[in-house]
MDTraj code that builds the backbone (N, CA, C; nanometers):
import mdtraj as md
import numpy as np

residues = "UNK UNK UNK UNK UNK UNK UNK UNK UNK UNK UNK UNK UNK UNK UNK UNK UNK UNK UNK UNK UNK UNK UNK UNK UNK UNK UNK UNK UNK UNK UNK UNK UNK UNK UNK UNK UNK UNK UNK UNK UNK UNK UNK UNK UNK UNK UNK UNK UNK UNK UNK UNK UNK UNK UNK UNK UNK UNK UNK UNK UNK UNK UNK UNK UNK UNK UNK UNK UNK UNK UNK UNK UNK UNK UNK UNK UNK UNK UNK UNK UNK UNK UNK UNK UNK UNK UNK UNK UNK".split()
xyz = np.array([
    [0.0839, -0.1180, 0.0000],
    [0.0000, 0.0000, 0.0000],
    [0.0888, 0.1251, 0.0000],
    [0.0185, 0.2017, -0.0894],
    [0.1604, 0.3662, -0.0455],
    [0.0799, 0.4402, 0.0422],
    [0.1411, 0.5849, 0.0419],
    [0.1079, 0.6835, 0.1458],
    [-0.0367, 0.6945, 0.1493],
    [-0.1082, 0.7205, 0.0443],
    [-0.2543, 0.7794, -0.0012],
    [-0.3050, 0.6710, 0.0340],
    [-0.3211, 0.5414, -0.0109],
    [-0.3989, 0.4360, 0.0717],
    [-0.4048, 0.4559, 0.1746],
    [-0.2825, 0.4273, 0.2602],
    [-0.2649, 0.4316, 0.4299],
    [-0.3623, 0.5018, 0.4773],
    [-0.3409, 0.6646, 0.4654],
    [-0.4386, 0.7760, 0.4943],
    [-0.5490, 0.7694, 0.4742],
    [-0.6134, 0.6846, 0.3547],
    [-0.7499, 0.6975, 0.3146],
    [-0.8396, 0.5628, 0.4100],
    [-0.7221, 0.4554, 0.4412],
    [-0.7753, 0.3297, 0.4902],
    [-0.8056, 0.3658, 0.6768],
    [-0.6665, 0.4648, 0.7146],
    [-0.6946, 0.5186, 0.8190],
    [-0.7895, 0.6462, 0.8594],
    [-0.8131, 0.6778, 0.7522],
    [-0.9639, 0.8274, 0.7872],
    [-1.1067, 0.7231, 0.7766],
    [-1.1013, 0.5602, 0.7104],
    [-1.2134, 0.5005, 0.7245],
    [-1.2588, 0.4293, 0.8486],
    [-1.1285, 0.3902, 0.8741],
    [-1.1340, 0.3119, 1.0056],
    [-1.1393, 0.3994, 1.1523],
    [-1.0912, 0.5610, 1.1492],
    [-1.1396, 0.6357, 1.2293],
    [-1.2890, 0.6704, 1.2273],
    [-1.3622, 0.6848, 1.0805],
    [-1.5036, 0.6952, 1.0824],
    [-1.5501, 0.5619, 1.1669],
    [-1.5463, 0.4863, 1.0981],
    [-1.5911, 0.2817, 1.2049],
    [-1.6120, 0.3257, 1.3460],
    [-1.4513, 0.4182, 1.4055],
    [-1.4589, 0.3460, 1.5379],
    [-1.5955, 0.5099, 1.6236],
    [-1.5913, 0.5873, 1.5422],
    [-1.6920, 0.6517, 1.5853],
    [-1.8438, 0.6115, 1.6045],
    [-1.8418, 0.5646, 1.4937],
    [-1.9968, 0.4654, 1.4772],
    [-1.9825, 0.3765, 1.5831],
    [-1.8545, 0.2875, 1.6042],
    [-1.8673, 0.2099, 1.6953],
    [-1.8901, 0.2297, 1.8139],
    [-1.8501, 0.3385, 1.8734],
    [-1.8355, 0.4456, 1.9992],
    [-2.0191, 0.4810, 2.0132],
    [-2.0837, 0.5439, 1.8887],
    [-2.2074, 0.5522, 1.9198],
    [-2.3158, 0.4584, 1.9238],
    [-2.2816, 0.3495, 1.8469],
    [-2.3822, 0.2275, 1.8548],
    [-2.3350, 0.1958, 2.0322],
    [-2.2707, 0.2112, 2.0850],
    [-2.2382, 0.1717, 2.1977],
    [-2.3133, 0.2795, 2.3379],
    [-2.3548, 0.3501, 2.2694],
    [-2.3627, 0.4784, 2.3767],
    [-2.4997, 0.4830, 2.3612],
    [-2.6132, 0.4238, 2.4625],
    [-2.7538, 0.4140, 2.4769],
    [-2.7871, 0.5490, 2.5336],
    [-2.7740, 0.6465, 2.5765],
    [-2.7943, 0.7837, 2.6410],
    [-2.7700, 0.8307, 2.5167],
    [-2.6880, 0.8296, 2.4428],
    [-2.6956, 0.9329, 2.2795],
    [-2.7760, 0.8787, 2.2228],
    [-2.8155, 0.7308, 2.1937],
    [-2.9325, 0.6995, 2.0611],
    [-3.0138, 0.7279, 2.1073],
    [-3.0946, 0.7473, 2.2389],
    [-3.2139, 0.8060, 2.3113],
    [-3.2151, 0.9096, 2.2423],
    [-3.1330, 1.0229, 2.3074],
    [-3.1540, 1.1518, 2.2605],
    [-3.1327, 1.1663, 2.0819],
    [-3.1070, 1.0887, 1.9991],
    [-3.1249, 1.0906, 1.8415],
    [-3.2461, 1.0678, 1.8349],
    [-3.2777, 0.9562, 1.9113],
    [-3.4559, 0.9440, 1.8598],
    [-3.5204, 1.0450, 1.9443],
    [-3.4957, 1.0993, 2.0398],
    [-3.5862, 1.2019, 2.0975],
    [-3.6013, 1.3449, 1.9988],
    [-3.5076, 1.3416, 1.9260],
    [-3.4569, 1.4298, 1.8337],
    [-3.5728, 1.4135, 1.7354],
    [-3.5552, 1.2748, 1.6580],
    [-3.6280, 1.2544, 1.5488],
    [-3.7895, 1.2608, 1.5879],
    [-3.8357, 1.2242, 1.7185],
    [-3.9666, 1.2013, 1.7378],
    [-4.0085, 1.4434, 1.7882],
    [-3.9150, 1.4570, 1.7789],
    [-3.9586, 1.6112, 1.8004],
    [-3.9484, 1.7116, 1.6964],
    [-3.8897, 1.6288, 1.5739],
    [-3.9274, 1.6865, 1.4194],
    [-4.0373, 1.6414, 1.3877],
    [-4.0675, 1.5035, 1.4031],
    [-4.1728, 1.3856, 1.3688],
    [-4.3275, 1.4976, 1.3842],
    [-4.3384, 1.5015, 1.5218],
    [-4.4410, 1.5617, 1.5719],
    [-4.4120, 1.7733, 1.5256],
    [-4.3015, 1.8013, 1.5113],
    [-4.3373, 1.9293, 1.4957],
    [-4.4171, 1.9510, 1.2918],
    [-4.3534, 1.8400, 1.2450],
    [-4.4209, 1.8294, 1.0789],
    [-4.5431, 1.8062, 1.1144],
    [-4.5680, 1.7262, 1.2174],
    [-4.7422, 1.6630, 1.2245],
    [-4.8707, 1.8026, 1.2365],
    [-4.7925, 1.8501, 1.3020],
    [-4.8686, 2.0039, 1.3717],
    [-4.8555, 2.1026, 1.2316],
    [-4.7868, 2.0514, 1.1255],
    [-4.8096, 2.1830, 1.0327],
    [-4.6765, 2.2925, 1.0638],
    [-4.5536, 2.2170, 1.1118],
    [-4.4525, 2.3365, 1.1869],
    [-4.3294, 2.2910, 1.0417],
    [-4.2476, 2.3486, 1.0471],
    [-4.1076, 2.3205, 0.9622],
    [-3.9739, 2.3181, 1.0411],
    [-3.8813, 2.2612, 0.9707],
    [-3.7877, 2.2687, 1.0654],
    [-3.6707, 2.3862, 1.0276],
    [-3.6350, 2.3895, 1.1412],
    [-3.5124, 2.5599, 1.0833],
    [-3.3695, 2.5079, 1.1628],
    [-3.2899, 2.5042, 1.0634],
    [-3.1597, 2.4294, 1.1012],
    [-3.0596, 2.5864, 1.1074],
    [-2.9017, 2.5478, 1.1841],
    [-2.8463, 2.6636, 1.1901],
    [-2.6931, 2.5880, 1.2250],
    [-2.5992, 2.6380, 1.1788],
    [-2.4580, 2.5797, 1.2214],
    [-2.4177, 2.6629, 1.1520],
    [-2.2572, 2.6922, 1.2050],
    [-2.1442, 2.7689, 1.2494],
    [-2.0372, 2.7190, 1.1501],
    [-2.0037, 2.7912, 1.0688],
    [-1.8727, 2.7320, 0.9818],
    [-1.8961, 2.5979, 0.9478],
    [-1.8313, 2.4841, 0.9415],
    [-1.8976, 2.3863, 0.8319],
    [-2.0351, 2.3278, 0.8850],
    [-2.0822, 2.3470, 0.9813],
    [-2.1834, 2.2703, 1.0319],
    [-2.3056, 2.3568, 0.9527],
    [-2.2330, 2.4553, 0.9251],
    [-2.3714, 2.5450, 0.8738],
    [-2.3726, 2.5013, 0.7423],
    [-2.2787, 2.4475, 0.6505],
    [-2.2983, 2.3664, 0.4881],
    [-2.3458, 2.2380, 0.5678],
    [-2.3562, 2.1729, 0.6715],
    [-2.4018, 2.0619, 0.7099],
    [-2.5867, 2.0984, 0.7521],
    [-2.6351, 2.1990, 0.7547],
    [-2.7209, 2.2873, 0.8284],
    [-2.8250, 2.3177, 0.6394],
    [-2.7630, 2.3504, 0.5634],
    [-2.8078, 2.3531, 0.4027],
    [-2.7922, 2.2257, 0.3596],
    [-2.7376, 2.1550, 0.3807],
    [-2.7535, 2.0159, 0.3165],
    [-2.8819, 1.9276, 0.3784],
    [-2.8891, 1.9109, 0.5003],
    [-2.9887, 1.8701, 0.5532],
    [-3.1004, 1.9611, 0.5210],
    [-3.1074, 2.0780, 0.5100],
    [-3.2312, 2.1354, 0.4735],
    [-3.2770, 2.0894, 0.3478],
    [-3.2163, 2.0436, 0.2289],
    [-3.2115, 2.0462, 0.1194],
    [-3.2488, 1.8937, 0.1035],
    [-3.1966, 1.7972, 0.1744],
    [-3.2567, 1.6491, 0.1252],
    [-3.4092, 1.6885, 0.2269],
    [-3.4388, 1.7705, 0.3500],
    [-3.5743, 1.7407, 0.4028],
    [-3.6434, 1.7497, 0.2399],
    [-3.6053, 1.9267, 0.2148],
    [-3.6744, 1.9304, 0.1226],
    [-3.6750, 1.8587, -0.0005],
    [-3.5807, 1.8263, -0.0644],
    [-3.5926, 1.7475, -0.1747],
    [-3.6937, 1.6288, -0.1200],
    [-3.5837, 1.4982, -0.1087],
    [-3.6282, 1.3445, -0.0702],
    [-3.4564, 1.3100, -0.0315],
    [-3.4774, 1.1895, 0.0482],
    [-3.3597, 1.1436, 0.1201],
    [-3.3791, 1.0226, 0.0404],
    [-3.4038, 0.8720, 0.0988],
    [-3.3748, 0.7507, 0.0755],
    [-3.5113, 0.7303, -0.0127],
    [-3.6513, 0.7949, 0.0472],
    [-3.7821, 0.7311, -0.0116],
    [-3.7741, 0.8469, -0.1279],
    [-3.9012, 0.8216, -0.1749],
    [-3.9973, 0.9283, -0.3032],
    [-4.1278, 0.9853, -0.2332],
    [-4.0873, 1.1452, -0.1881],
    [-4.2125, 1.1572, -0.1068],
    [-4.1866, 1.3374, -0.1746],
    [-4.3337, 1.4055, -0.0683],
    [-4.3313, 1.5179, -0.1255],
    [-4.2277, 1.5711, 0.0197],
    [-4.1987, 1.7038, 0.0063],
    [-4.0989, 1.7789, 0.0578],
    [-4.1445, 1.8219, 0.1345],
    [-4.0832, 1.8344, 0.2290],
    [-4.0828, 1.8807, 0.3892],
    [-4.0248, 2.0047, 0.4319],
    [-4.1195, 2.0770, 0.4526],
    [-4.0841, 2.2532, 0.4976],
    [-3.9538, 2.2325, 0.5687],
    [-3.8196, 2.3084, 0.5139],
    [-3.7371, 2.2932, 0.6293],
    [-3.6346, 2.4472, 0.5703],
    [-3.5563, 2.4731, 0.6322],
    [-3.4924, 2.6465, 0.5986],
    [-3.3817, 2.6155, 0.6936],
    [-3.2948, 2.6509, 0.6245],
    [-3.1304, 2.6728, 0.6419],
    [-3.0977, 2.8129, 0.6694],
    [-3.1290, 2.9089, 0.8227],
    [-3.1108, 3.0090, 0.8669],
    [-2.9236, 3.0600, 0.8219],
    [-2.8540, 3.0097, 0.7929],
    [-2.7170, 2.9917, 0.7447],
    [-2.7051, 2.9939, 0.6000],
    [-2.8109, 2.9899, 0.5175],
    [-2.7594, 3.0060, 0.3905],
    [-2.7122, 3.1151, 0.3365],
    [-2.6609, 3.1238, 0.2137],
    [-2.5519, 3.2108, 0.1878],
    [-2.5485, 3.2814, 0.2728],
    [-2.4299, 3.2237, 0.3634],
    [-2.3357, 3.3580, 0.4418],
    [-2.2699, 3.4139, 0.4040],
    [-2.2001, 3.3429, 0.3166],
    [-2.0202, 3.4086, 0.2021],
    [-2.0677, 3.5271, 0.1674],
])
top = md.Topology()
chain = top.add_chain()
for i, resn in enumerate(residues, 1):
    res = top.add_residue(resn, chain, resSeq=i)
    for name in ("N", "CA", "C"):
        top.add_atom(name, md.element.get_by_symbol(name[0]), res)
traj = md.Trajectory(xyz[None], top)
């Protein structure tokens, strides 16, 4: 393997052990699904969601706004959601 493998095999296996770290951590998947069940119910009521992050979290903050609204994995209609962070530049 040369240099660029190494690095690329080791930035995958640092992603793994994070996942692994959170599949492990029952107090964080609570609060993910407490998360998801408090979008769940704020769409139910007719509400949207408004995302916001700080330097890259805020392109992480438009991206998620953008698959609510588009579609993610299914084929559905689009889900009110606004990226308070867009164009900042």
């Amino acid at each position: 393997m040369n240099k660029q493998q190494d690095f690329i095999q080791q930035q995958i296996q640092a992603s793994l052990a994070v996942k692994q770290t959170l599949l492990g951590d029952a107090e964080l998947l609570a609060q993910i699904g407490q998360a998801c069940d408090l979008l769940i119910s704020a769409y139910r009521k007719g509400n949207k969601a408004l995302l916001a992050g700080n330097g890259g979290s805020a392109a992480d903050a438009q991206h998620m706004a953008a698959e609510l609204v588009g579609r993610f994995y299914i084929d559905r209609p689009g889900l009110p959601a606004i990226a308070l962070t867009t164009d900042t530049s």
